[in-house]
N, C-alpha and C positions, 0 to 999 in steps of 0.2 A: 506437650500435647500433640503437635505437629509429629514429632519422631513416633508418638504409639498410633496416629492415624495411620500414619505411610507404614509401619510396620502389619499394623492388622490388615489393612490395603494389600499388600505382598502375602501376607497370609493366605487369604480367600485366593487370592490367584495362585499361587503353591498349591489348594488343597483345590480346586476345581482343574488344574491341569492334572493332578495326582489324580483324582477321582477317574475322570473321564479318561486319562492314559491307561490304567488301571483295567478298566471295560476295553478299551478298544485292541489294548496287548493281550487281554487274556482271551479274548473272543476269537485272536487269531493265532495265536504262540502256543497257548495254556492245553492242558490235559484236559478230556472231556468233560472228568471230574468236576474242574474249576469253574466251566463253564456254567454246567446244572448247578454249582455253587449261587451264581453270579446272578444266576436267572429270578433266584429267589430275591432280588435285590433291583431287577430291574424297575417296578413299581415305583421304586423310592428315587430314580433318577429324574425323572421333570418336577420331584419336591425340592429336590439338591439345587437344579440347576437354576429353579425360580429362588431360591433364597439367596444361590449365589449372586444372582442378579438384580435380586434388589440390594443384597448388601454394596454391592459394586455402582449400581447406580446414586443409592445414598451419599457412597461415599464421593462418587463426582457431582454430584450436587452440592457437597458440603464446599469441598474443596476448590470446585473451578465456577460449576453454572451460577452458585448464590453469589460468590465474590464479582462474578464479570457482571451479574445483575444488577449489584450494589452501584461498581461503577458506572455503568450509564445513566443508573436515574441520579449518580451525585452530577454527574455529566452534564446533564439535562438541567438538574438546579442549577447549573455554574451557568449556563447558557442560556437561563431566558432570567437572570437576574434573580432569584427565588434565595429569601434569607435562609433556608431549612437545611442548606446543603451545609457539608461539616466534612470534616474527615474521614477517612473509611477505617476502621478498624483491620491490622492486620492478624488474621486469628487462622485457624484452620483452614488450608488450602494451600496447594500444589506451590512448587518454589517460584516457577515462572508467572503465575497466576500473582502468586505474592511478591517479582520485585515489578509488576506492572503497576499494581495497586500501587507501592511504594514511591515508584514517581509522579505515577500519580498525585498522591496527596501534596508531596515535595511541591509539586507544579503548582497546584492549586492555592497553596501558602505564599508562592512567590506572586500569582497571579494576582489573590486576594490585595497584599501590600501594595502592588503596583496600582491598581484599581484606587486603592483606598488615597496614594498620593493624588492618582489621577485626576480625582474629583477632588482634591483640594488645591489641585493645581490651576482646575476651571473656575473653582471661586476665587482665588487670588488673583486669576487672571478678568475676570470681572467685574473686581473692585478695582485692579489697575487700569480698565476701561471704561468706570464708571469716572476715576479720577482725571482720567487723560479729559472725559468729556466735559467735566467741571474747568478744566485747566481750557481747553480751546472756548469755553463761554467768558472765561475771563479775558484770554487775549483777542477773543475776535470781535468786542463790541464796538458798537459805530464809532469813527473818529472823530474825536472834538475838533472843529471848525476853527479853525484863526484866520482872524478875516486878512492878515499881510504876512501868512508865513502859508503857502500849500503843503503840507505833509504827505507821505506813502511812506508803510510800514509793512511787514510784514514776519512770522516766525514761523520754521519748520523743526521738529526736534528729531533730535537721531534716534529715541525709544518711545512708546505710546505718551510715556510724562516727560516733559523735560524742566531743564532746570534755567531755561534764559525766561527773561521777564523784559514787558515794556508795556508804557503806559502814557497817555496824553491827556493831563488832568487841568481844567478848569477851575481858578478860584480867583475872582475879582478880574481887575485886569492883570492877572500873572497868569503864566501856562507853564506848565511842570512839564516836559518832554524826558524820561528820562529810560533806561536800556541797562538789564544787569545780568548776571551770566553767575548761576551756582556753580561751586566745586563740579563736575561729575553730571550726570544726569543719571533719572528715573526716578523712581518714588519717592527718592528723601530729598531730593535737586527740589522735586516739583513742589514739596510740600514748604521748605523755607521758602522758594519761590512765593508761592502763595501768602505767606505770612508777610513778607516784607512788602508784598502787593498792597495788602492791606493796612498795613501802618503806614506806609507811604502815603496811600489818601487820605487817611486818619490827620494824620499831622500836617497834610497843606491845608487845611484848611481854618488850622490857629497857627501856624507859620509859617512867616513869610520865604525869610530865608533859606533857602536850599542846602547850604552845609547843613543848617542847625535840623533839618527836616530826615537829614540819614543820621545826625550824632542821635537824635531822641530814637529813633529805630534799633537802630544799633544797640542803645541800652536795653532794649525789650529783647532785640532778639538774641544776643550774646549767650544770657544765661540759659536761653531754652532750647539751642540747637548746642551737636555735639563741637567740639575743639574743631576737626576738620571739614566741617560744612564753613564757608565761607562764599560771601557774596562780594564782588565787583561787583561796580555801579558808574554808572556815569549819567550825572544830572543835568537838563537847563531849565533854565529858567528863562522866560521870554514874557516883554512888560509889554502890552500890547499898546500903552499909552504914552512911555518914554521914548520905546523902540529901539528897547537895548538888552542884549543878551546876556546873561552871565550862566559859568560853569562850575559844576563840583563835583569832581573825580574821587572814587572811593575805591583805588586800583585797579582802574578799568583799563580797553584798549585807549586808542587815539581818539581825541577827538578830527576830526577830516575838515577843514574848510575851503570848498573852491573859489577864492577870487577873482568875479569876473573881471576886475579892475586888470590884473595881472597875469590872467589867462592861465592860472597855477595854481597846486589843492597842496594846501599847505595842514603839516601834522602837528596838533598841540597833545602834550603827554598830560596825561588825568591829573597825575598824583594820586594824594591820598590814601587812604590802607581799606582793604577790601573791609567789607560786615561781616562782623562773627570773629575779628582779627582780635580782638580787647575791648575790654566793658567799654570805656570811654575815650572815644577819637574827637571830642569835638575842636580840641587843640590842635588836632592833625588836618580837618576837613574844613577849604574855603571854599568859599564862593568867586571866582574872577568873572571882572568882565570879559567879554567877546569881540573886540571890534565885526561889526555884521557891516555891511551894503548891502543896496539893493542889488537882486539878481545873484547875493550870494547863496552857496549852497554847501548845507550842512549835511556831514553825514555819519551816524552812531552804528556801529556794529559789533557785535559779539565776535571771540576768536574760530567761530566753526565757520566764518568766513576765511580769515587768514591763516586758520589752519587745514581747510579742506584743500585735499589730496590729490595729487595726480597718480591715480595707481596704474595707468600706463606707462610712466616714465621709469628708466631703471633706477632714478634714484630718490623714487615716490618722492618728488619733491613738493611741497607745500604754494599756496597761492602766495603769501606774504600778505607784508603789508605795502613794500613800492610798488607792488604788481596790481595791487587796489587802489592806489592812489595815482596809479598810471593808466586805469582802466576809467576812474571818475575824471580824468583831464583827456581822455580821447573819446568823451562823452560826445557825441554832437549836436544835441540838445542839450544845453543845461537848464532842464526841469529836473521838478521833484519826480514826476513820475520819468521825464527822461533818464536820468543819471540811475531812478532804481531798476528800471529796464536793464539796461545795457551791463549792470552790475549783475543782475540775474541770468543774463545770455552768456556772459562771461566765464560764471561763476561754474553753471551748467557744461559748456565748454571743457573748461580746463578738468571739471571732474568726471567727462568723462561718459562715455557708455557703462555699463558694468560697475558704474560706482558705488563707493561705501560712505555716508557719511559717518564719519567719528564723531561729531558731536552737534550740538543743536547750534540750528542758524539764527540771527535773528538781525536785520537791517530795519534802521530808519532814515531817511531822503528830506531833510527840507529843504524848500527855495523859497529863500525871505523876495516875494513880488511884492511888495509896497500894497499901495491902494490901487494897482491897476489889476486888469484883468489879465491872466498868461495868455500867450500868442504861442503858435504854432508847437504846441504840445501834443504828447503822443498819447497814442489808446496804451489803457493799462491792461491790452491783450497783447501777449509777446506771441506772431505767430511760430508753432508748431517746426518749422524749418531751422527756427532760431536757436532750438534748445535739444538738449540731448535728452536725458534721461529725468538728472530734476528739475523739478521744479517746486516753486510753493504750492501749487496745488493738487501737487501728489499726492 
């Protein structure tokens, strides 16, 4: 169809330069004769030259003005969002008129798809902010009160959800103080987070003991998350009537404790095998005691402590764990909010201006004070001067 337009198109213009060449050679070249021929013929030239010109406009209309028309109004639907717009048909019309159209449409298919993730990238992206905001309602509520242990806790994750967890749970005179750190972080971290949040409170409150409170967890949550999501965990337990501590590691970091007796922050290893590791660890997970003193100080963190970065150093090297356990013994208060202070000033420090956290933080600070009141403890405002770039409440 295209080939007999552009051929009839060449036609009319063949046969309107032949016409009109025709009259203009023979009115000056030709024999008299030809002339008084010609004359009889003259009438019928503004018939000729109107028909040639509307066949000639038709046919630019067919071919350039309707197709450039077509485009802007699909143009205009693409542009103020209008569902009508569709593809332009390429039919009759000039070659370059027709490979504009062509990218045209190209464009607008690619556009359309981009569009179409786009907006299911806004909702996924605000159901993952819907969940980050469930996840800070869960770890930011008020601290449970122990009247001879002061606590400071705090958690920052490295994506909107993450996957460390802690809690400070209340049942009789027991208190459950315990810190756990999913495989990985974001959405699937945060949601086993979540789950084991919740059977954790679940189960202190028909049991006592702290091993047996992650083995019955452990059984629920095994079969319902995948092979590779796995939870560390590290438990205490604190009698607020015996005033005696015990622990239960379920492959977590160190437990930390500063002796003020000995002026030294001494590392006890968890043990235990993380949750999610095998249906049943209750054989594997104990409960030890803790020898505590007064004015000792405990402290539980996840590894985005002792694995946060110094990405100024050439050989990005790592905080550690002696480099944390040499920062809570050059503590100069040892309080709870002292020593979590100084661990955040530090922490801040070493990572740096320009930093990246790789994974979620999450510290808890106590200092078993007895029945007295703390003296000369600090404000849990670190000033400004102190810290570089993070902090917790960025």
């Amino acid at each position: 169809m295209n080939f007999l337009l552009r051929n009839i198109f060449f036609l009319f213009v063949f046969l309107f330069i032949l016409i009109n060449g025709v009259f203009v050679v023979g009115d000056l070249f030709l024999p008299t004769w030809w002339r008084a021929l010609m004359q009889d013929y003259v009438p019928y030239i503004p018939v000729l030259a109107i028909i040639e010109i509307l066949i000639l406009s038709l046919l630019a209309y067919v071919t350039s003005i309707k197709p450039v028309r077509g485009l802007k109004k699909e143009i205009a639907f693409f542009l103020t969002g209008s569902k009508r717009g569709g593809s332009l048909l390429v039919g009759n019309m000039n070659p370059d008129v027709r490979f504009v159209i062509n990218f045209f449409n190209k464009s607008l298919e690619i556009l359309k798809n981009f569009k179409e993730e786009f907006k299911a990238g806004r909702i996924l992206k605000s159901e993952v902010e819907f969940a980050s905001e469930i996840q800070r309602h869960v770890l930011k509520k008020p601290t449970i009160v122990i009247p001879s242990i002061d606590i400071v806790s705090d958690t920052k994750s490295a994506t909107e959800v993450g996957g460390d967890s802690y809690d400070i749970i209340e049942q009789g005179a027991n208190y459950y103080i315990y810190i756990g750190d999913v495989t990985g972080h974001g959405v699937a971290a945060g949601f086993v987070m979540m789950i084991v949040n919740a059977l954790i409170s679940g189960f202190s409150k028909i049991v006592e003991n702290s091993a047996d409170i992650l083995a019955r967890t452990n059984e629920i949550v095994k079969p319902r998350v995948k092979s590779n999501m796995l939870m560390t965990l590290l438990m205490i337990r604190w009698n607020e009537e015996e005033k005696k501590m015990y622990m239960t590691g379920a492959g977590h970091e160190y437990l930390i404790v500063y002796k003020t007796s000995q002026h030294r922050a001494f590392k006890i290893k968890s043990w235990g095998v993380a949750l999610g590791m095998t249906k049943n660890i209750s054989k594997i997970l104990k409960e030890t005691q803790i020898a505590i003193e007064q004015d000792d100080v405990i402290v539980l963190y996840t590894d985005g402590i002792t694995e946060a970065r110094n990405g100024k150093s050439e050989s990005d090297m790592m905080l550690g764990i002696d480099r944390l356990v040499d920062i809570i013994e050059h503590t100069p208060i040892k309080t709870a909010q002292g020593v979590f202070n100084n661990i955040t000033t530090e922490l801040s420090r070493f990572m740096g201006y320009g930093h990246r956290q790789f994974d979620d933080i999450t510290l808890i600070v106590m200092h078993y004070k007895g029945d007295r009141a703390v003296e000369k403890n600090v404000s849990p405002d670190i000033p400004a001067q102190f810290i570089t770039e993070w902090n917790w409440t960025n």
